[in-house]
N, C-alpha and C positions, 0 to 999 in steps of 0.2 A: 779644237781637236779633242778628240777622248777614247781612250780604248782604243790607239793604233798598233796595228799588230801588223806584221811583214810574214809571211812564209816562209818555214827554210828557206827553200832554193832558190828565192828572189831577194835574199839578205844581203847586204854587200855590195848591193848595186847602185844605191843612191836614191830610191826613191822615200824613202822616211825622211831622211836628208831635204828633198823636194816638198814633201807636204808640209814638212816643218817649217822652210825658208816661206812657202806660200801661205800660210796661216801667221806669221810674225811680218810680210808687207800690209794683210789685212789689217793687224793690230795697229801697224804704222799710219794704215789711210785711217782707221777708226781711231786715231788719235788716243791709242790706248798708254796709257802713261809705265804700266807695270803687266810685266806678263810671266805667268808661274806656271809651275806643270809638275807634274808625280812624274816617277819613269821607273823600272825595272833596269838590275843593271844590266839587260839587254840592249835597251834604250841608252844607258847611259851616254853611250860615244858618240851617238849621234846628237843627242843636246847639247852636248860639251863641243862639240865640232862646230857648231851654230852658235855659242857662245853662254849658251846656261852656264852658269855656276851653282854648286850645292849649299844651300841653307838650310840645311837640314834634313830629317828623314821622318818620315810616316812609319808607323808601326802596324803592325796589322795581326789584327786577333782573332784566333777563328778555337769554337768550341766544338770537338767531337760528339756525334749524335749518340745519345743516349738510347739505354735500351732499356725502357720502361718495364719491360717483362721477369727482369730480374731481381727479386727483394731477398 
């Protein structure tokens, strides 16, 4: 999975829920031993609902564009 996003008005319904159970049986048939994931705390409830737990957090850095034009 990557970059799942839901819709407002389809939030709530279960289907992130669904993609997530359906991507962790594949991990299971592929004999995946460990399975990780980033989330938004949008996402959060629904990984935690399926059984994620937090080990941590991603930081994330972003640099405002510059405006060359000014000395």
């Amino acid at each position: 999975m990557y970059l799942v996003s839901t819709k407002k008005t389809h939030r709530r319904k279960g289907f992130g829920r669904e993609m997530t159970n359906h991507c962790l049986l594949m991990a299971k048939v592929l004999r995946c031993e460990n399975v990780e994931l980033q989330a938004t705390e949008i996402g959060k409830g629904v990984y935690e609902s399926v059984g994620f737990t937090i080990h941590g957090s991603v930081d994330v850095f972003r640099i405002k564009k510059h405006n060359h034009n000014s000395e």
